[in-house]
Each structure stands twice: as C-alpha cells, then as structure tokens.
N, C-alpha and C positions, 0 to 999 in steps of 0.2 A: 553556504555556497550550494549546498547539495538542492536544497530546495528554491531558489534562486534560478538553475539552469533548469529545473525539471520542464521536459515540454515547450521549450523558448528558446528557441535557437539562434533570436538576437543575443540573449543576456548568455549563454554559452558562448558566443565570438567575443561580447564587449569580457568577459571575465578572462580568456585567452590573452585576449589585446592590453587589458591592465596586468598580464602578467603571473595570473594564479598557476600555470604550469611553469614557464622558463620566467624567474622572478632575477633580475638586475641589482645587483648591488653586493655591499662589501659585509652585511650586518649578518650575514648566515656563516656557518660553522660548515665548511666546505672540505674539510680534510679528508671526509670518507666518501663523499662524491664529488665524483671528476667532473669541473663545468663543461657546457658546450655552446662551440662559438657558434653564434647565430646573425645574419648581418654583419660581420666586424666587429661583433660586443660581445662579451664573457656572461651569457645566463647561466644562473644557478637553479635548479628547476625544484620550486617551492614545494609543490606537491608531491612529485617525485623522491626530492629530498625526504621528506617527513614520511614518504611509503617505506625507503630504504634503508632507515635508521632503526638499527636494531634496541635503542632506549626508546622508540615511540609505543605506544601501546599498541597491542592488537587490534582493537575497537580502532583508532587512530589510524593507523595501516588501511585498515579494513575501507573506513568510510575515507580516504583519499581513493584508492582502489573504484569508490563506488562515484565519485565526482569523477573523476577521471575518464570513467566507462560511460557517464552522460556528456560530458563535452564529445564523445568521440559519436554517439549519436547524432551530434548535430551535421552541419554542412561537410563537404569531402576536405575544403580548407582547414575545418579546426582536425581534421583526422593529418590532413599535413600537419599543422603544426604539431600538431603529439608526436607526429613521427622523426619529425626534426630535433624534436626533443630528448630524442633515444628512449621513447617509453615501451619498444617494446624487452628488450634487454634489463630494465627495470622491472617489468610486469613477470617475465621468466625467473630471475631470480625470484621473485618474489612464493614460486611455487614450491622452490625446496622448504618454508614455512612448514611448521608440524600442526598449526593450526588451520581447521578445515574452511573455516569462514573465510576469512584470508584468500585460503587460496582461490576459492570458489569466488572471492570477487574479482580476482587476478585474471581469473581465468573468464569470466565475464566480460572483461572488457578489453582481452584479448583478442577476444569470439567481436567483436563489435569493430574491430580495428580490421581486423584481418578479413570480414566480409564486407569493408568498405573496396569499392574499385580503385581507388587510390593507393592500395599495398602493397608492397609485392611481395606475393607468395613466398619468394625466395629466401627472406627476413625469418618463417621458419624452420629453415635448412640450416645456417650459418652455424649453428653449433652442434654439433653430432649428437651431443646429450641431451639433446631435448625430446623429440622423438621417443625415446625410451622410457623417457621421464614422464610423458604423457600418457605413456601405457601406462604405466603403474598408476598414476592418477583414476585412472578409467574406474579403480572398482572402490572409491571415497566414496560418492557419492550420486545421486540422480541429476546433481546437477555437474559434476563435473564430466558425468559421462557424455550430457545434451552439449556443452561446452565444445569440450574437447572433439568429439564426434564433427559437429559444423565448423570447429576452426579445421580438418583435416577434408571435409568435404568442400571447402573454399581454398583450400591451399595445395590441391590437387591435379593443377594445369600442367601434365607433361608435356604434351604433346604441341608442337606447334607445327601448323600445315603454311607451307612456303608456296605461294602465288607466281609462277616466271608468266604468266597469261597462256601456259598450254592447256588445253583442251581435256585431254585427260586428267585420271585421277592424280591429283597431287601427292607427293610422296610425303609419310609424316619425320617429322625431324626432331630428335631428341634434347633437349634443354641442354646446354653447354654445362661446364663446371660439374660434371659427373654426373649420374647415375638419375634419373628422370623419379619426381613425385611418388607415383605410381610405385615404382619399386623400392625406395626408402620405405614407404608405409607397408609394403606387403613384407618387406625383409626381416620387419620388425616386429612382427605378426599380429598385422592389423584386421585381416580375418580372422584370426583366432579372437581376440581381443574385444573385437566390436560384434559377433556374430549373436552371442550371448544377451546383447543389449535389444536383439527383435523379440525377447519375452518379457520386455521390461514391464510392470506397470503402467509406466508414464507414458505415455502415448508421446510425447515430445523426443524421448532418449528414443523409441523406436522409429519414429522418423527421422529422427538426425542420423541413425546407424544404417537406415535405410536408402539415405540418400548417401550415406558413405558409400554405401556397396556398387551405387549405380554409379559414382566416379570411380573408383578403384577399377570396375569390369569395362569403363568402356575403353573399346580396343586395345584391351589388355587378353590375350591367349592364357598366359599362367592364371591370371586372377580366375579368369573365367573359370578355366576347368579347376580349380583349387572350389571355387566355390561351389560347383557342382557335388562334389564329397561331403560337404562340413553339415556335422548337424546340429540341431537345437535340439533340447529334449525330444533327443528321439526320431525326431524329422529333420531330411533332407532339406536343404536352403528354399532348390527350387520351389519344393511344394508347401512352402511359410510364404513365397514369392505370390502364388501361386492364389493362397489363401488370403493373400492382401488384396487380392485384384478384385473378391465378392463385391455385391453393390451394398452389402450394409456397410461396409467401412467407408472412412473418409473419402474425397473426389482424390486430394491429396495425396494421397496414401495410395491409391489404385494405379494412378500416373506412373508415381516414383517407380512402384514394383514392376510397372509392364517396365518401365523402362531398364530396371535390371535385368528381366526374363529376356528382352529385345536386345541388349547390349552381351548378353551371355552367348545368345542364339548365333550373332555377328560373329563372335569371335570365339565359336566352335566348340561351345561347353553344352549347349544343347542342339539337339538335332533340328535342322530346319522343318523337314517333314513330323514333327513331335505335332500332330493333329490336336490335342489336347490344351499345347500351349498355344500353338497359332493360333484356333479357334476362340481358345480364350481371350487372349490379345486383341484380336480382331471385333470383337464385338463388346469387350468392355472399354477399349479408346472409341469406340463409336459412340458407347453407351453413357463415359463421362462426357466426353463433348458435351453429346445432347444436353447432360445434367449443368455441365459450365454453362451452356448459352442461354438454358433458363434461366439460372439463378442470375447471371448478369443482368437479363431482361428485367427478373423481378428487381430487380436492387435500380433499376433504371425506373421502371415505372412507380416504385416508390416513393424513391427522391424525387420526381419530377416537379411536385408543386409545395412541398414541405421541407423546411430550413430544420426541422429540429430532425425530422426522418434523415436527410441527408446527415446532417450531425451524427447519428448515431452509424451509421452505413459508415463512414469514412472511419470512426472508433472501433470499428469490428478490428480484431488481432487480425494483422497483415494484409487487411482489405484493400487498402493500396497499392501494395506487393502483389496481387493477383492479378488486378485490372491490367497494373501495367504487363504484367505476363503475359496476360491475355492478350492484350496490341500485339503481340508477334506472333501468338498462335499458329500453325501451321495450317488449321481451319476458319475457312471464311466466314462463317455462320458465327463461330464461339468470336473472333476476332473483331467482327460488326457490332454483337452486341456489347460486347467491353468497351466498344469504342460509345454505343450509345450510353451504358452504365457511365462513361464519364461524361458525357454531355451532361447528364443527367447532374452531376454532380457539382459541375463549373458554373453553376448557376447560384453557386453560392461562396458570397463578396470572400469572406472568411476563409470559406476552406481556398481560394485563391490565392489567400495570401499568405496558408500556412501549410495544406496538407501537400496543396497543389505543387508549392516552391518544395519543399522538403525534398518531394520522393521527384523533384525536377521532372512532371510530368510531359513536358514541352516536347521533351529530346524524342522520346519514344512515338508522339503523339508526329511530329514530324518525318518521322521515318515512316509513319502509315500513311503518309501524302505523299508519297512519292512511289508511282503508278501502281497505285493500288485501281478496285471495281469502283463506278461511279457509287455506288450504296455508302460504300464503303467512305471513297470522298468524301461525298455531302456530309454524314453526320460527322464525321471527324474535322472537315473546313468551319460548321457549325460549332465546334467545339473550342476550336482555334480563335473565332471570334471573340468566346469568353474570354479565355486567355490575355488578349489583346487589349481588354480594357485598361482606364487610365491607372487606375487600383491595381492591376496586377502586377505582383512583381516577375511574372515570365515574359511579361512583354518584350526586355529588353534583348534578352539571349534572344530570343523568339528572332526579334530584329535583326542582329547579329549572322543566326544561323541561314541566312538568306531567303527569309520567307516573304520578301518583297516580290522578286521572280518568278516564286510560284504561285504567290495571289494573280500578280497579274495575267498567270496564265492559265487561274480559273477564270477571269471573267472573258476569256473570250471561248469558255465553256457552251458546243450545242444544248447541253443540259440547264434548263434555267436554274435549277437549287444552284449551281455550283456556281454561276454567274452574279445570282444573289447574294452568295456565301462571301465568295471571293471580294466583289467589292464591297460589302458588308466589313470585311476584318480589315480590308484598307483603309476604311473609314474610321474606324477604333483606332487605326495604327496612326493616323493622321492626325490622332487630337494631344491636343497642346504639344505637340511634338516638333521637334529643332527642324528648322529650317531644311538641316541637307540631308532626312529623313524625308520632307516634304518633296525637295527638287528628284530623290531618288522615285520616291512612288511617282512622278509626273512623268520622270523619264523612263520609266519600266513598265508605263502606262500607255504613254505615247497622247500626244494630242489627238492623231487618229482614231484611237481608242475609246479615250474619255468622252468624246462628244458622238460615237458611236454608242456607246452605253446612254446618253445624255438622248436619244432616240428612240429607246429600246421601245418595244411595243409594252413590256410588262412594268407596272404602276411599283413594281417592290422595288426593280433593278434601277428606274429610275429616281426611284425617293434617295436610296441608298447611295448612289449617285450626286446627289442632287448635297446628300447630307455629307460626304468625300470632300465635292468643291467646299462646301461650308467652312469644314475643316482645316482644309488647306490654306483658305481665305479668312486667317484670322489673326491678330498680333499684325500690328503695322507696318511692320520692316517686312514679313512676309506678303503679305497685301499688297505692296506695291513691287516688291521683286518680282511675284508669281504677274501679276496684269502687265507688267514691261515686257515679260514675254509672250504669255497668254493671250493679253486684253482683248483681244482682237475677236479672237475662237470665243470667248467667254461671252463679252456682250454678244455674241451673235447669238450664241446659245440659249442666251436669257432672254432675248428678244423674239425667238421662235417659242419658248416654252411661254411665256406671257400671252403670245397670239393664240397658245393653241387649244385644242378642247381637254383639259385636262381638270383634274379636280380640285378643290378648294386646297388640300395639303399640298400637291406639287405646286401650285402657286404660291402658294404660301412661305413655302420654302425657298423657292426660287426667289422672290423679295427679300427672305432675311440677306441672301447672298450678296443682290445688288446692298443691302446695307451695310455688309460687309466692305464690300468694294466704297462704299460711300466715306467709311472709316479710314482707309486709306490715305496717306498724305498727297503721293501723286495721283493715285489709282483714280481718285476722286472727281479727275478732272475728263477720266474714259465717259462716266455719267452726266457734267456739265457740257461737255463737247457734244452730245447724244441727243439731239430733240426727241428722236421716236422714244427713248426711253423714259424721260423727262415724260413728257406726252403718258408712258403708260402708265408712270408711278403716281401722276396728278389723276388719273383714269380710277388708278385705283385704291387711291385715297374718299373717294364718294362711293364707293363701292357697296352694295349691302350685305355683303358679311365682313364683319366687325374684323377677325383676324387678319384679313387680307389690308381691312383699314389701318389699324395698326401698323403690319410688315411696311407698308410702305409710308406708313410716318414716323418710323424707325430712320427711314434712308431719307428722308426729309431732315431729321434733327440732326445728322452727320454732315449732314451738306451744307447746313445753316452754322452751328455754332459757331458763335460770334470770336471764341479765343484762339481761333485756327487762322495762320493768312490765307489771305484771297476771301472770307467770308464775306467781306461786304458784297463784293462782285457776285458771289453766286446768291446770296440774298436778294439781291436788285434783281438779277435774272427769275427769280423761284418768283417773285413779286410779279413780275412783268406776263409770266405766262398765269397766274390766277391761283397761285400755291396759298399765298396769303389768307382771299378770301374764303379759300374754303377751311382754313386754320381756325378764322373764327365762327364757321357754322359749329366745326368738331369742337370745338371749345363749348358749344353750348350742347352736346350731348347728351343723352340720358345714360350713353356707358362710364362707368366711372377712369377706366383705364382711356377711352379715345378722347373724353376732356380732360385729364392731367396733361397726358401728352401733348394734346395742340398748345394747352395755356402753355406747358413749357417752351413749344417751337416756339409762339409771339412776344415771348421773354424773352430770347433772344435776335427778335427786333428791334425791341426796344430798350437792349442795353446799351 
C-alpha cells in the first residue's frame, strides 16, 4: 500500500474508495474497536483497526501510522474521509505508546491532517489531556519536537474578527466553548517548552518553534511580554529574534522572526520607538522582498524553455508552498514575479496535471485577477490560459469559480495583452466543451462584442478570436444551435474578413470556420443560400497558396458528401457554378495533400 500511494494521488483516493481506512464487513474481530457509521453502513476501519490493536506489532502500527499519513497528503477529500473515520482519536491514543517510532509516525501524520484546511483546529482541544501530553512528548525526540511544534502553530486560530460592514476597527471575538488557543497552549507552558527548541541543531525544529512564537504573540499582550523575559542560553528571546533577521540565515527564517519582533512590538512587549528593532525590521523586509522577487525571477527565467529545469524547480521542498505565498504577498514587485515564476512553470503538460492540481493552484491564482495592476493582470491572465487547456485538470473549478465574467471582461481591455489574453483563455475554455459552457461564453461575450474583437486592428486578437469562433463552431448539434442564432452576424463576419487585406493565417482560419459551419446539418444550408460566399470559397480554391486551397476544399467535401440529405441538390448546385472543374484541375496537382482531396470530392460524384 505504502508504496502504491507514494506521490499519486489518484491511487491514494482509488485505495480510500476500495476501503483500505473504513473497510465494510463482518470478517474483522470488532470488539475492541467501536465501528463508525458512515452513509448508513457500519465501517470497520482496516487500518485503523490494525494501528489500535495492541497484538499487532510495532513495525505493523508503525507502517499503518505511515500509510495513513500519505493518504492524508493527498486531495482535502481523502483528509475528509480520515477524518470521518475518527482517525484523529486513534492517532492520539496511539501516542501514550512507549515506543518512539510509533509515536513519531502518529504524530506525523497528525501534523499532515491538522495543517490540512479541512480540520478544525478544535478536534485538538476536545480532550484536556492532550495538550500536556504533547509537552512531555516535545523532549523524545527531533522529530517529535518539528511535529508537535507545527501541529500547535496550525491549531492556533483564537481569534475570530466579526465583519457587521462598520468602518472601524473590528472588535476581536473569542472562540466559544472556553478559553481561546492561544491561552490553553501558553497555560500549559508552551513558552517555556518550545523556547529551548530556537537552539536546536535541526534547522526544521527551529523554525517550526519559531513560527510557534509568531502565532502564540500575535495580539496576545501576556504572551508578548512573557516572551520578552525568557531566555535561551543566556540570551533574551528578542535578541535570538533579533539574530534571525541577519542576511546569512534563510529568507524563511528572517520573515518568521520580523514577524515575532512585529507582533510583540503590537502588542506592547517591545517598545515602538526601540530604533534598533525598527530599523532592523525595516530594512531587512525590504531587503527579503528584494531577495524573494529575485529568486522568483530566476526560478522563472529558468523554467522558461526547459521541461527537466521546470521538473526540478517544482521538486525543490516546498517550492509550491512559496509561489503560492507569494501570490498574496503584500508587495507588488515579490507578488509579479511569483505570478511570472508560475507562468513559467504552467507550461509544463505534467506539472498541470499533478503539481499544479495538488497544491490547487487555480484558487489563489484567481484571487490575483481580481483588480489587481495591469503587469500584474497580463502575466497572471497569461497563466490562466495554461491552466485552461484541454489536459488540465484545473479547468473545471477554474469554470465553476466564474472565470467566464472576467475573461469577458478582459477582452474589452484598453490594454492589448489583456485583450489578447482574455479571449485567448476563452478560446481554451471553448474547446471540446459542453454546449452550455459554449451558450455561456457567447452570452458573457455578447454578439456586440465578438465581432468587435472579429475587427480589432491587432493580427493576435483577431487569430485568437478567429480560433474562439472555431471552437465554439464544432460538434454538430453545437454548429447548428450556435448559426440558428448567430448565423446571421457570423457569415457577415466571414464575408468581411475573406474581402479584406489580411494575411494568409487569418484567412486561412477563417475558411476552416466556414468548414465548420459547412459540417453542420442545418448550419450548412447559411453556405448554400450564400452565393457571395459560394463565389469566395470557388475564389479560393484556385488560389496560389496551397493552405488557403486546401481550407476551402475542406468546406467543399462538407457540402458534397454524398451520405448527408440534400447532397444531391447542393452537388448539382457546386456543379453548376464550376466547383466540379476545377476538382479536376486539383486532382491533377503536383501537391500531394490538394490531389487526394479533390479525387476524394469527385468520388463523391460519382458514388
């Protein structure tokens, strides 16, 4: 199992879905674990079971413990269903264990359950003795200290700020059901406990103790001024704080710490006018920015035209994690170029399909298109485009979350990128796509619109355009739905873009359309009713570029096929205006592709 789910986060839901946590039936030995009803049916929970049986082996415990904590890395559904499963009251007991492996996997995938957004934090409170229990844990080992430190820095939401839409500041409001986060962990003495872990060796237990501190302090007054006292060999907190912030230490690392110095200063444990910390603060969050918007840029112009370099950039620990941190940055400069670092990256089919869906990069990438700086825009509509292809699997949310709206209301963008951009990702959003996906982009489009864009002076907005209709105009039940409304605005459109001075691709394009429409069962008959058009597709059937020959002996072989009705009738008509003979000049071609295809149209003369 263990190695089955590693890194595959289909084969972690299909193992879900068959049953390897909440396991159905009558053949397990249930006495000492209580089932739980799930849907209307009695699971017994397979793995769970075998964690909590005190006949299983350690080893046995242990590697359930480590399956368990990889399903819970997958999607936020399989961390529902564990939690439906009561695994986190299984995983707790599982820590009075005297064996350290054990618990250290217990508590691994604890820490995985509990920093998913789907938890509630409150699931660590429900029993008094745990809290305490975790202190004592704290000094086993390096790993139960990194463990336990991040499940109390993810489970530390006291405070909730209530919105009535006044103007002022909002009053904060204390967690119901007793005593708020913040004060269980400090009553329990989580300063005292965790302070010791900022001299760790491990760089990992030092930052998870460090990002305790910064949730504990913020707009906490006691924590503040408690931490102000506490020392580590021999040194005051502040100035470990202090000494975190140097440019040799990690970007990571320097944030966390301003951020405790910043949250302490708030809440009255250091003095505002402290010239030493302000200064410090102030020129080392300038001085990371800077260093984040580089290293994004590099990570962008890296990955830009290399699939194994992007490969490796998305494998860096937490490289995903950061990007998207980056998207909400509270600086425009680090926030642009994270948003480039992922352009950068969505260019690759793969990681769309697996790094991209994972860390659900859509949600956040969304939230920076909504009025954000034009800069800012473009490369993120740019990126949204990738998103959108037919391979991706963020398309659909994407879909969902009503990004039809505001595509449409980039293309009627004074900025051309974003005009580009916008009907660009409608164009992806168009392809092979349901019907009332299509009528929605048509209708949030506006007729007005589309053949405004179908105008444009710029040769990109109109191809991208040009490539839109295509898409919209394909599948037959769609082809003739859209022309019963359209048909009208479309052939005009086609009829102006055929006369005008454009170049061999926008015509070109514009043909497959009309062959589209040609494919049509009703639509078919907007073309035979049409002499100027008839007129220009026989035009451009002699033509001397070969593509253009082609495109329009595509909408010839639509019109012709003999196993459609009405074919004889439009046959006799294609005949009558001179379609025939020039079937047989193209038939004698020296192109290999304009002679197949004409002998195929005369074949279907003469069947």
């Amino acid at each position: 199992m263990k190695n089955a789910v590693i890194g595959n986060n289909k084969q972690k839901a299909n193992l879900i879905v068959l049953g390897a946590v909440p396991r159905h039936g009558s053949s397990w030995n249930t006495s000492r674990t209580p089932s739980s009803t799930l849907k209307g049916l009695s699971y017994h929970p397979m793995l769970l079971y075998l964690l909590q049986q005190e006949t299983s082996s350690t080893e046995l415990r242990t590697e359930c413990a480590v399956v368990l904590g990889s399903l819970a890395m997958g999607t936020e559904n399989n961390v529902k269903s564990l939690l439906d499963c009561h695994i986190i009251p299984a995983l707790l007991q599982g820590l009075l264990s005297p064996e350290l492996k054990f618990i250290e996997a217990c508590l691994r995938c604890l820490r995985t359950i509990f920093t998913s957004p789907v938890t509630p934090e409150e699931l660590l409170y429900t029993d008094a003795t745990v809290i305490p229990h975790l202190m004592a844990l704290l000094s086993r080992s390096r790993y139960t200290q990194e463990y336990i430190c991040q499940i109390f820095s993810h489970c530390c939401k006291l405070r909730h700020w209530h919105s009535c839409g006044f103007k002022s500041s909002p009053q904060p409001l204390l967690c119901a059901n007793g005593p708020d986060h913040q004060t269980i962990l400090f009553n329990h003495g989580a300063v005292q406990n965790i302070a010791h872990l900022l001299s760790s060796t491990s760089y990992k237990v030092r930052m998870q103790a460090l990002k305790c501190f910064s949730v504990l302090a913020f707009e906490n007054p006691q924590v503040s001024m408690t931490l102000v006292n506490v020392l580590v060999d021999g040194e005051l907190l502040p100035q470990i704080f202090v000494k975190m912030l140097q440019r040799d230490k990690p970007i990571e690392m320097q944030l966390t710490s301003a951020k405790c110095l910043t949250y302490m200063c708030r809440a009255g444990g250091i003095q505002t006018d402290d010239n030493c910390i302000v200064l410090k603060l102030d020129h080392d969050l300038k001085h990371a920015h800077e260093l984040r918007q580089a290293a994004f840029k590099l990570y962008a112009s890296l990955g830009a035209n290399d699939e194994d370099i992007r490969k490796k950039i998305i494998e860096t620990e937490n490289m995903m994690d950061r990007i998207v941190n980056g998207l909400s940055e509270s600086s425009i400069k680090v926030r642009l170029s994270a948003v480039r670092c992922l352009h950068s990256l969505s260019r690759s089919v793969q990681q769309l399909r697996t790094s991209f869906q994972d860390h659900a990069v859509w949600k956040p990438l969304m939230k920076v298109l909504q009025n954000a700086p034009d800069e800012v825009l473009v490369v993120a509509s740019s990126t949204l485009c990738n998103l959108l292809l037919e391979f991706s699997p963020s398309k659909e949310p994407i879909l969902e979350s009503g990004a039809i709206e505001l595509l449409c209301s980039l293309t009627q963008s004074e900025n051309l990128a974003l005009r580009v951009n916008g009907i660009w990702a409608l164009m992806n959003m168009a392809f092979q796509a349901e019907q009332k996906i299509k009528a929605d982009i048509l209708q949030g489009l506006s007729t007005e619109q589309l053949f405004q864009l179908l105008s444009d002076s710029d040769v990109n907005v109109l191809m991208k355009t040009l490539g839109l209709l295509r898409n919209l105009l394909s599948t037959r039940p769609h082809i003739d739905q859209i022309m019963s409304t359209h048909g009208k605005q479309i052939m005009q459109a086609v009829t102006l873009i055929l006369e005008g001075e454009h170049n061999i691709e926008v015509k070109e394009q514009t043909l497959c359309i009309l062959a589209n429409i040609a494919d049509g069962t009703t639509a078919k008959e907007l073309i035979m009713t049409n002499d100027d058009i008839l007129q220009k597709i026989k035009y451009y059937m002699s033509h001397s570029n070969a593509k253009l020959q082609l495109a329009a002996m595509f909408c010839i072989s639509n019109l012709i096929w003999n196993e459609e009705e009405g074919s004889q009738e439009r046959q006799d008509k294609l005949r009558d205006i001179g379609i025939v003979d020039i079937l047989h000049k193209l038939s004698q071609s020296s192109d290999p592709n304009l002679c197949d295809k004409a002998k195929t149209a005369l074949q279907q003369y003469l069947a």
